[in-house]
C-alpha positions as protocol buffer text, in pm:
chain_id: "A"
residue {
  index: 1
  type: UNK
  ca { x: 2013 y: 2336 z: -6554 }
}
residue {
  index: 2
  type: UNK
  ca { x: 2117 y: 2329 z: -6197 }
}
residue {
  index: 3
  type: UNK
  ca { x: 1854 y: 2393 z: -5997 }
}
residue {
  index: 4
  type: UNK
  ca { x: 2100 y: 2602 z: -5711 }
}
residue {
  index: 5
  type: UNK
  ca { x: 2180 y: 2897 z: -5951 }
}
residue {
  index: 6
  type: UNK
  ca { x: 2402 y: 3072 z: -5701 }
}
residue {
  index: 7
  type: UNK
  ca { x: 2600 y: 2772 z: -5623 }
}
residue {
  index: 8
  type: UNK
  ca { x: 2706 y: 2746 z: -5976 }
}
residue {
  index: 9
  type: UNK
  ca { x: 2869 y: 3092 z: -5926 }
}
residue {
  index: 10
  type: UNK
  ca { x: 3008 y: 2997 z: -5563 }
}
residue {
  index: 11
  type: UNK
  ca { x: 3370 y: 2990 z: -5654 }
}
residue {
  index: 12
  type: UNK
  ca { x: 3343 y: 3360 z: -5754 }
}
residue {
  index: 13
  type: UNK
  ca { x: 3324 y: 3463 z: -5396 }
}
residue {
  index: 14
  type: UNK
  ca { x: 3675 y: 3175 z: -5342 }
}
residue {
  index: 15
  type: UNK
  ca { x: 3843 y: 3403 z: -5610 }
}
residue {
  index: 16
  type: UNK
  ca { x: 4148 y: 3600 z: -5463 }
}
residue {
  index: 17
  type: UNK
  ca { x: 4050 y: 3856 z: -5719 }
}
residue {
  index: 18
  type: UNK
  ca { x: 3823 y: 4198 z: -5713 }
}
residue {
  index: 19
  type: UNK
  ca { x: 3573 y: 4131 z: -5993 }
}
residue {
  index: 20
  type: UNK
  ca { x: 3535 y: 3943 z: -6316 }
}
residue {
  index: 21
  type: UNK
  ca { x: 3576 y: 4123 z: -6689 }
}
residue {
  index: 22
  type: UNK
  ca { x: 3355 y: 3904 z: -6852 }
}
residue {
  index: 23
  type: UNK
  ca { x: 3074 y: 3640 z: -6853 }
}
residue {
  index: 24
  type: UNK
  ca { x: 2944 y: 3464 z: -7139 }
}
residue {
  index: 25
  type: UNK
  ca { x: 2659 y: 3241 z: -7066 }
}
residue {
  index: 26
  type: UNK
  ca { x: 2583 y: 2929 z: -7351 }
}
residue {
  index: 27
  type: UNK
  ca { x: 2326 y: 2666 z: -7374 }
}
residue {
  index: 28
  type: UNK
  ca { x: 2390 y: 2455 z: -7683 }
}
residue {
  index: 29
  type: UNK
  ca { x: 2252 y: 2162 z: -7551 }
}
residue {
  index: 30
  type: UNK
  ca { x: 1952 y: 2292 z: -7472 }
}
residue {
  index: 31
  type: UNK
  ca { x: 1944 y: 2486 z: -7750 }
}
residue {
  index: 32
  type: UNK
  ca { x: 1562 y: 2551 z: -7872 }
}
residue {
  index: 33
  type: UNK
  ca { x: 1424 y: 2348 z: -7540 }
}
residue {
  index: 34
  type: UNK
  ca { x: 1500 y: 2614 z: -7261 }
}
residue {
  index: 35
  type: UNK
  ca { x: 1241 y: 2853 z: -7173 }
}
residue {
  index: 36
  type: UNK
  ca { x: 1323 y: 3178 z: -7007 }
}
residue {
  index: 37
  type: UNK
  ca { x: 1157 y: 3064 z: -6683 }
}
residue {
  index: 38
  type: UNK
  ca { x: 1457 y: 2817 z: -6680 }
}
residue {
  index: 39
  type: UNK
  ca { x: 1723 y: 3042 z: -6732 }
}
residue {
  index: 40
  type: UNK
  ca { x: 1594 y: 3373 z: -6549 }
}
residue {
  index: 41
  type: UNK
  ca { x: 1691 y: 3235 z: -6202 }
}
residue {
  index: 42
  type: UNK
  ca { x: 2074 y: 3189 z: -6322 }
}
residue {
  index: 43
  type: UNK
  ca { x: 2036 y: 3533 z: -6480 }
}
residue {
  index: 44
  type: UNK
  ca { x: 1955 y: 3678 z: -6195 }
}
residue {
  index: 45
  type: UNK
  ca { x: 2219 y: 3594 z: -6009 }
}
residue {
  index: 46
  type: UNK
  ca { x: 2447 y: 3734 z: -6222 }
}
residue {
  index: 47
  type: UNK
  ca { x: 2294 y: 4072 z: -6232 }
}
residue {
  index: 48
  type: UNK
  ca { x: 2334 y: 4030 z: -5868 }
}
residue {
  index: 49
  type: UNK
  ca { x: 2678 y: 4050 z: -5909 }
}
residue {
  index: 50
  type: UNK
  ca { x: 2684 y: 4286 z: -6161 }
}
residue {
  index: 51
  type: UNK
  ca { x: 2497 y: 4491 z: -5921 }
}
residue {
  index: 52
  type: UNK
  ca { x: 2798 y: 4382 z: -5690 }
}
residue {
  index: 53
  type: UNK
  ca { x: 3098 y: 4515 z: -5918 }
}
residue {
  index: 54
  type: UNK
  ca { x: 3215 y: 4170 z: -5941 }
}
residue {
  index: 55
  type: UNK
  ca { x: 3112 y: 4099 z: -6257 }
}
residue {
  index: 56
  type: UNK
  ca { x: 3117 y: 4375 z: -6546 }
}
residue {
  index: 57
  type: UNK
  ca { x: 2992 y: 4244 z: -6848 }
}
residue {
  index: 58
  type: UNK
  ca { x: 2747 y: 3945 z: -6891 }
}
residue {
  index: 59
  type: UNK
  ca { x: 2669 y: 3786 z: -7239 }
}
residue {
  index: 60
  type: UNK
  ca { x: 2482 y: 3491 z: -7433 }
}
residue {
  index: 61
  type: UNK
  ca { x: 2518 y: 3306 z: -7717 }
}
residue {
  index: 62
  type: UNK
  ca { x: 2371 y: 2993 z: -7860 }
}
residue {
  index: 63
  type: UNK
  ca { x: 2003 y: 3134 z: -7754 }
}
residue {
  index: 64
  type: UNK
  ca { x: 1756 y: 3036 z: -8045 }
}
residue {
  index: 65
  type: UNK
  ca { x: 1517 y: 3421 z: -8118 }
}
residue {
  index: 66
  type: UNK
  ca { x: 1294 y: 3371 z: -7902 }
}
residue {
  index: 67
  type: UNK
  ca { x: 1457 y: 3276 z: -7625 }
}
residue {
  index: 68
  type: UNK
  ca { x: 1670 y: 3559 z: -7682 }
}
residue {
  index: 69
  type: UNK
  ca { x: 1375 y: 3810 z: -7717 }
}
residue {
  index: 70
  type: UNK
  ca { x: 1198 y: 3695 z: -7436 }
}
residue {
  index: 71
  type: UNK
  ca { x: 1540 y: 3727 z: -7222 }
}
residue {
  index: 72
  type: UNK
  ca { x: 1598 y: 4059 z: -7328 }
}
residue {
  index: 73
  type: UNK
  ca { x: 1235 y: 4179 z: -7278 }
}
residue {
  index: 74
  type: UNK
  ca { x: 1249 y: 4027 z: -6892 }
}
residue {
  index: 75
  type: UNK
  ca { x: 1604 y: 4145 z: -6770 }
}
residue {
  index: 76
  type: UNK
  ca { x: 1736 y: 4475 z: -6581 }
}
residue {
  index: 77
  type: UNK
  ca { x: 2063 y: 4444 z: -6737 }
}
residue {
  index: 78
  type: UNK
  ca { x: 2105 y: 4639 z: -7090 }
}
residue {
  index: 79
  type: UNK
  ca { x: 2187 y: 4413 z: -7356 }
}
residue {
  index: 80
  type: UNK
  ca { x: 2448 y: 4602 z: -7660 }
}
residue {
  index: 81
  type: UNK
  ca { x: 2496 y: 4442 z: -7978 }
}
Protein backbone atom coordinates (compact mmCIF):
# COMPACT_ATOMS: atom_id res chain seq x y z
CA UNK A 1 0.00 0.00 0.00
CA UNK A 2 1.18 3.50 -0.41
CA UNK A 3 2.79 4.52 2.38
CA UNK A 4 1.34 8.56 1.94
CA UNK A 5 -2.37 7.63 2.61
CA UNK A 6 -3.59 11.16 2.13
CA UNK A 7 -1.84 11.64 -1.07
CA UNK A 8 -3.71 8.82 -2.56
CA UNK A 9 -6.88 10.90 -1.87
CA UNK A 10 -5.15 14.32 -3.05
CA UNK A 11 -7.16 14.79 -6.16
CA UNK A 12 -10.33 14.94 -4.00
CA UNK A 13 -9.43 18.34 -2.77
CA UNK A 14 -8.57 19.20 -7.18
CA UNK A 15 -12.29 18.14 -7.64
CA UNK A 16 -14.53 21.12 -8.82
CA UNK A 17 -17.20 19.29 -6.92
CA UNK A 18 -18.77 19.56 -3.14
CA UNK A 19 -18.38 16.00 -1.86
CA UNK A 20 -18.21 12.43 -3.05
CA UNK A 21 -21.46 9.84 -2.88
CA UNK A 22 -19.50 6.94 -2.54
CA UNK A 23 -16.20 5.13 -1.73
CA UNK A 24 -15.54 1.60 -2.05
CA UNK A 25 -12.20 0.54 -0.88
CA UNK A 26 -10.74 -3.19 -2.41
CA UNK A 27 -7.65 -5.12 -1.83
CA UNK A 28 -7.71 -8.26 -3.95
CA UNK A 29 -4.23 -8.48 -4.29
CA UNK A 30 -3.51 -8.46 -1.01
CA UNK A 31 -6.22 -10.35 -0.24
CA UNK A 32 -5.53 -12.59 3.08
CA UNK A 33 -1.85 -10.77 3.51
CA UNK A 34 -2.99 -7.24 4.77
CA UNK A 35 -3.25 -6.66 8.35
CA UNK A 36 -5.38 -3.91 9.73
CA UNK A 37 -2.28 -1.99 10.89
CA UNK A 38 -1.74 -1.64 7.06
CA UNK A 39 -4.91 -0.46 6.08
CA UNK A 40 -6.05 1.70 9.26
CA UNK A 41 -3.86 4.69 8.16
CA UNK A 42 -5.79 4.86 4.62
CA UNK A 43 -8.98 4.38 6.65
CA UNK A 44 -8.45 7.04 8.51
CA UNK A 45 -8.16 9.38 6.13
CA UNK A 46 -11.23 8.73 4.77
CA UNK A 47 -13.17 9.13 7.91
CA UNK A 48 -11.40 12.36 7.84
CA UNK A 49 -13.30 13.29 5.10
CA UNK A 50 -16.28 11.80 6.03
CA UNK A 51 -15.93 13.88 9.04
CA UNK A 52 -15.41 16.66 6.28
CA UNK A 53 -18.83 16.13 4.27
CA UNK A 54 -16.81 15.30 1.35
CA UNK A 55 -17.22 11.92 1.35
CA UNK A 56 -20.66 10.23 2.48
CA UNK A 57 -20.45 6.71 2.34
CA UNK A 58 -17.22 4.55 2.60
CA UNK A 59 -17.21 0.72 1.86
CA UNK A 60 -14.96 -2.57 1.46
CA UNK A 61 -14.98 -5.51 -0.26
CA UNK A 62 -12.55 -8.25 -1.01
CA UNK A 63 -11.48 -8.20 2.92
CA UNK A 64 -10.92 -11.96 3.98
CA UNK A 65 -13.12 -12.28 8.01
CA UNK A 66 -10.75 -11.32 9.84
CA UNK A 67 -9.52 -8.59 8.36
CA UNK A 68 -12.91 -7.46 8.13
CA UNK A 69 -13.66 -8.06 11.90
CA UNK A 70 -10.71 -6.57 13.07
CA UNK A 71 -11.55 -3.36 10.76
CA UNK A 72 -14.85 -3.08 12.01
CA UNK A 73 -13.88 -3.57 15.71
CA UNK A 74 -11.05 -0.58 15.27
CA UNK A 75 -13.02 2.13 13.21
CA UNK A 76 -15.31 5.28 14.25
CA UNK A 77 -17.26 4.98 11.19
CA UNK A 78 -20.53 2.61 11.46
CA UNK A 79 -20.37 -0.14 9.16
CA UNK A 80 -24.38 -1.31 7.68
CA UNK A 81 -24.79 -4.43 5.96
Amino acid sequence: MNNNPKKQFSALNELNEAFIESVMISVPNYGSHITVEEFLPLWNVIEDFIDKKKILSAGVCDFMLPLLSDLYDRVKVNFYS
